[in-house]
C-alpha positions in Angstrom: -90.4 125.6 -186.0 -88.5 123.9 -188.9 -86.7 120.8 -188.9 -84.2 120.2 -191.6 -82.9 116.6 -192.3 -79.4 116.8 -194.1 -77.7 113.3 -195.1 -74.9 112.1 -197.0 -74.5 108.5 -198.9 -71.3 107.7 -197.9 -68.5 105.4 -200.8 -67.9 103.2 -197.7 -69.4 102.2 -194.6 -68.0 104.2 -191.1 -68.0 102.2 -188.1 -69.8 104.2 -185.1 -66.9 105.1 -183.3 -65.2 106.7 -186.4 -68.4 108.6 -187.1 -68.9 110.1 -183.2 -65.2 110.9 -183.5 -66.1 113.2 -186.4 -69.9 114.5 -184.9 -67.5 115.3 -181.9 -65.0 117.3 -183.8 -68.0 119.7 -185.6 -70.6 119.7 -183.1 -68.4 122.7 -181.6 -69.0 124.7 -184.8 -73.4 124.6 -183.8 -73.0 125.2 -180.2 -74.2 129.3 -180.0 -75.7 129.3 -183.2 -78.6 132.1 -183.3 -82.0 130.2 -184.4 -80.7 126.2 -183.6 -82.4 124.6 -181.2 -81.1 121.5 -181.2 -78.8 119.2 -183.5 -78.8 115.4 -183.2 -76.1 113.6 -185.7 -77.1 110.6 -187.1 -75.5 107.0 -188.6 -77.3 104.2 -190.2 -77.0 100.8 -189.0 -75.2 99.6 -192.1 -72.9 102.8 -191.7 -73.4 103.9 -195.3 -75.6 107.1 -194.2 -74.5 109.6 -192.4 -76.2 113.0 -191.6 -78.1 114.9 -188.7 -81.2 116.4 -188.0 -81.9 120.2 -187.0 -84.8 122.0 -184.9 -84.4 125.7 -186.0 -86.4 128.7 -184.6 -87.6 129.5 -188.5 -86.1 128.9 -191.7 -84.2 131.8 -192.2 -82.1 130.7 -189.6 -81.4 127.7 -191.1 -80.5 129.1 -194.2 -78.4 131.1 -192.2 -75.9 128.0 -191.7 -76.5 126.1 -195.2 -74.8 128.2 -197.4 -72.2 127.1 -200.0 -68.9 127.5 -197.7 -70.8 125.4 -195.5 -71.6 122.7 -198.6 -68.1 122.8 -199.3 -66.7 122.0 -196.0 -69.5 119.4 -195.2 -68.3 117.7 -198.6 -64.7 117.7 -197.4 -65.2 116.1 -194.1 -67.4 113.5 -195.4 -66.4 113.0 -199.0 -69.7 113.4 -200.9 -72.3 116.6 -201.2 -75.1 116.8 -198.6 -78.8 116.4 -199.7 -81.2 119.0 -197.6 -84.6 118.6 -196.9 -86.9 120.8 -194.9 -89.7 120.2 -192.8 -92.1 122.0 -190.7 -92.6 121.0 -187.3 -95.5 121.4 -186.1 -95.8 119.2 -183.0 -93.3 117.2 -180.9 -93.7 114.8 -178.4 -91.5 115.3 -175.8 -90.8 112.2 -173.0 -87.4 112.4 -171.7 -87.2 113.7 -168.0 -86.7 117.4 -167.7 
């Protein structure tokens, strides 16, 4: 498995409710998508960072989905380039109910 962590610094802090207004409006855009396993969207406290975090099937999936129309939209939405890292994922601790 492979996570990927993509973030964005953001020119000005986004409230919460602005931010899940905009997860809300691309999460649509993930939902089917061969190889993603799951997407969680992300917002630091102080509202400066914004991103999300990926479980993929394998990498080539993922690169599947990061390519540069992707960049491009990514950077309109949210104003500034997204930074990519990837990670393998070895292990995961699952608690929640099933």
């Amino acid at each position: 498995m492979i996570l990927t962590h993509v973030k964005f610094a953001l020119a000005k802090s986004m409230t919460l409710d602005e931010a899940k207004a905009i997860f809300e409006r691309t999460a649509p855009k993930y939902r089917g998508r061969e190889g993603l396993l799951r997407k969680t969207y992300l917002l630091s406290e102080d509202g400066l960072t914004a991103g999300a975090v990926y479980f993929w099937k394998d990498r080539a999936s993922a690169e599947r989905v990061f390519t540069d129309e992707w960049r491009k939209m990514v950077t309109e939405v949210y104003g500034v380039s997204p930074q990519i890292s990837f990670y393998h994922a070895p292990v995961t601790v699952e608690n929640a109910p099933a």
